[in-house]
C-alpha positions in Angstrom: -60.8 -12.3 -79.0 -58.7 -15.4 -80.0 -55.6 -13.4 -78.8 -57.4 -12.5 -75.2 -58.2 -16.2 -75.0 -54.6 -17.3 -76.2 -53.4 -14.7 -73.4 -56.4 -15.7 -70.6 -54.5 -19.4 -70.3 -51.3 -18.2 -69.4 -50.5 -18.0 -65.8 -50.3 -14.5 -64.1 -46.8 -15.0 -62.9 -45.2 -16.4 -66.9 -47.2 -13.1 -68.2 -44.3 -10.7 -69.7 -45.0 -7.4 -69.0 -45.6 -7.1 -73.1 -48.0 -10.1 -72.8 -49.9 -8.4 -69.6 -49.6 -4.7 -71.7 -51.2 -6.3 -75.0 -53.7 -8.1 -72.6 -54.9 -5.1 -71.1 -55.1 -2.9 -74.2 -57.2 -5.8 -75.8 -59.5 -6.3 -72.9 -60.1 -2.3 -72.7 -60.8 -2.5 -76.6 -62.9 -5.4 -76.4 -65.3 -3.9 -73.4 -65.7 -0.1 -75.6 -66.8 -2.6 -78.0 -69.3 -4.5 -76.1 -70.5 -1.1 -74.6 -71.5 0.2 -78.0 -73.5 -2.8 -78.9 -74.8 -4.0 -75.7 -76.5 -0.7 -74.1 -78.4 -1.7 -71.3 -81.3 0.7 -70.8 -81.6 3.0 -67.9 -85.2 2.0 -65.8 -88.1 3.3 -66.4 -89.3 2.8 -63.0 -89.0 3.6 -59.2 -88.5 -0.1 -58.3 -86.3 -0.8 -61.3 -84.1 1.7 -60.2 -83.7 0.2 -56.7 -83.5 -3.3 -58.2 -80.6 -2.0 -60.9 -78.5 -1.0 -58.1 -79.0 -3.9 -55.7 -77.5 -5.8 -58.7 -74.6 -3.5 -59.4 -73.9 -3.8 -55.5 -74.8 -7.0 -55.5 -76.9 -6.3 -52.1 -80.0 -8.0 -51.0 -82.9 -6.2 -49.7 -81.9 -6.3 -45.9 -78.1 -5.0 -46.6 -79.7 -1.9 -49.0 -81.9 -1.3 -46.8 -79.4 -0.5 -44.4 -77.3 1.3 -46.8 -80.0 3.5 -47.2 -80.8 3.2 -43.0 -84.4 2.3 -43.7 -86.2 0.1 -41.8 -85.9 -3.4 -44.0 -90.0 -3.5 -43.9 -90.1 0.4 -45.5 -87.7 -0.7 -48.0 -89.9 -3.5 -48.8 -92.7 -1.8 -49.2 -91.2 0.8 -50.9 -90.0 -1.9 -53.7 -93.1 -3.7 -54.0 -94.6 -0.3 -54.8 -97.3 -0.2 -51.4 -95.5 2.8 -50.1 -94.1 6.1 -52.3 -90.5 7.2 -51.1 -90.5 10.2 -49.2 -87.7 13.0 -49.4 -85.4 11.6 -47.1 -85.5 8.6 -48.7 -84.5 9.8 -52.0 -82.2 12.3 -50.7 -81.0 9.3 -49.2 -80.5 7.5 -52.4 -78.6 10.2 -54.2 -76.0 10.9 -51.4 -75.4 7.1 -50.9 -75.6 5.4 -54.1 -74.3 8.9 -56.3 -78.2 8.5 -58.9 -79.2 11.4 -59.7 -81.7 13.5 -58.0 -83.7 14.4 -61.7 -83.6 10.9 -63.0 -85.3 9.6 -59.8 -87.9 12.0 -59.5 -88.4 11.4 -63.7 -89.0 7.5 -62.8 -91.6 8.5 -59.9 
């Protein structure tokens, strides 16, 4: 890590190409490490699922909502767990965000 951080400070453009190689190999090495001892667990719910995925798409509820082209009051009520997705919605959901159909109907 001192070595990314000694690399981190130099500006893109003095980088050698050895510097921006060793870089690259340390910051691969450094996330497989982080993945191994930070696993984040899958949700264990519906909502947590939709909520997950706004993050990693870094949408808020209107812009998923249309993602999904829902209605933003069915998403809403869909996430706040007053409504149960129906087919097309979760159809919806594995064809536009790529989650699995068997993991979302395990979290139902």
């Amino acid at each position: 890590m001192a070595r990314i951080d000694a690399l981190i400070t130099i500006p893109d453009a003095n980088l050698t190409q050895k510097q921006a190689g060793e870089l690259h190999r340390l910051a691969v090495a450094a996330q497989r490490y982080e993945k191994s001892i930070y696993t984040i667990k899958p949700p264990a719910t519906f909502e947590g699922v939709l909520e997950m995925k706004m993050y990693e798409l870094k949408l808020n509820q209107g812009e998923m909502a249309k993602k999904l082209n829902v209605s933003n009051t069915k998403f809403s009520l869909i996430l706040s767990v007053k409504q149960k997705p129906d087919i097309y919605f979760l159809k919806t959901m594995n064809e536009s965000l790529g989650i699995d159909g068997n993991y979302l109907l395990s979290v139902l």
